[in-house]
C-alpha positions as CSV (number, residue, x, y, z in Angstrom):
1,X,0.0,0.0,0.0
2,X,2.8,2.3,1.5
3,X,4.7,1.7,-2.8
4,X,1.0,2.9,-4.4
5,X,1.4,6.1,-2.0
6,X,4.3,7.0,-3.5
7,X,3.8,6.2,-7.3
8,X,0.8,7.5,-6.7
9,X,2.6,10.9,-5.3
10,X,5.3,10.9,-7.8
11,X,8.0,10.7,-5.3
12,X,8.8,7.1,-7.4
13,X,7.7,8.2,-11.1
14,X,7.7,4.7,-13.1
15,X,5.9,6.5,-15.8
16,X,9.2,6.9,-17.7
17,X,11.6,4.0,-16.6
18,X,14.2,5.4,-18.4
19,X,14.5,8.9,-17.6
20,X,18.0,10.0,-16.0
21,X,15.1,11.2,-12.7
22,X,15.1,7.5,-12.4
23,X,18.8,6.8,-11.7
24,X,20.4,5.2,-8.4
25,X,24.2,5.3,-8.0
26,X,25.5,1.8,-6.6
27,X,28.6,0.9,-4.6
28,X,31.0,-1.4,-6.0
29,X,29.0,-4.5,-4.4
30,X,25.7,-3.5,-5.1
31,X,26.7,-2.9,-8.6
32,X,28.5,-6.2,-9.0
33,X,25.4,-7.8,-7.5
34,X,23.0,-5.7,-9.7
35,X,25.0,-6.7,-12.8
36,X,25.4,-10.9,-11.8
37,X,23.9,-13.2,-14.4
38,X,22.8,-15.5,-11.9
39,X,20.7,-13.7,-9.8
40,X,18.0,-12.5,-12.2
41,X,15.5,-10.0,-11.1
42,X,17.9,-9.2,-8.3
43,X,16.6,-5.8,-6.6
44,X,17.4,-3.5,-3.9
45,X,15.0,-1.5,-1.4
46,X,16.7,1.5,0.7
47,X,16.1,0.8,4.0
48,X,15.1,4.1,4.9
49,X,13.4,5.3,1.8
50,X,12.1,9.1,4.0
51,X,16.0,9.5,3.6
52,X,15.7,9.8,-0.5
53,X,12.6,11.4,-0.1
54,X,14.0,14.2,2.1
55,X,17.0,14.4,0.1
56,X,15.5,14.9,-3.0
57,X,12.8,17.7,-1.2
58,X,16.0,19.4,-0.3
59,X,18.1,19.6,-3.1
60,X,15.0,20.6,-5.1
61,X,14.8,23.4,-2.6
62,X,18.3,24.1,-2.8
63,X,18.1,24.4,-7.0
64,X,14.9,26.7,-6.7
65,X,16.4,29.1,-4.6
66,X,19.6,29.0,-6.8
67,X,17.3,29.6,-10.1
68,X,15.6,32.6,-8.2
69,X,19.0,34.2,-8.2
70,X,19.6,33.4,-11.6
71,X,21.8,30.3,-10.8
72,X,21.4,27.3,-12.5
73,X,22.3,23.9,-10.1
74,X,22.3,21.1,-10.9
75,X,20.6,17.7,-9.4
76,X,22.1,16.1,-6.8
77,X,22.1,12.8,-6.7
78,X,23.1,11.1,-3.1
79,X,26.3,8.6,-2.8
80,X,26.2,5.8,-0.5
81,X,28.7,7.9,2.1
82,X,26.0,10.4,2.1
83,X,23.8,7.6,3.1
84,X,25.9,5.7,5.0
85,X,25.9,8.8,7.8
86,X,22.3,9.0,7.7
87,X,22.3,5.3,9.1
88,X,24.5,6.2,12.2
């Protein structure tokens, strides 16, 4: 129910599976795992998915108030150090 919510709110937009907005950066392992023939389907859920959520509110934020003062930013896109703190 909680996965409907969120397609539902566009904070997980399937509607385009391959738009760049759609991109996770992997560690080493998880990318090695991601990438291993013989674990088909393999997949990954963050374990604390209001993490991405507020990271992506907040670095929308940041880029609005950069394009208000004529500033264009670009999207940040976390790293698994950046996520890695949020878990300690």
């Amino acid at each position: 129910m909680q996965f409907k919510s969120h397609t539902d709110s566009g904070v997980l937009p399937f509607s385009n599976p391959e738009s760049i907005d759609n991109v996770i950066t992997l560690c080493h392992v998880c990318r090695s795992e991601f990438l291993n023939p013989d674990l088909p389907g393999w997949i990954f859920v963050p374990t604390d998915l209001h993490y991405f959520i507020r990271f992506e509110k907040d670095d929308y934020q940041l880029r609005v108030e950069a394009a208000s003062r004529g500033v264009a930013q670009d999207r940040v896109i976390p790293v698994c150090s950046d996520y890695d703190i949020s878990l300690k």
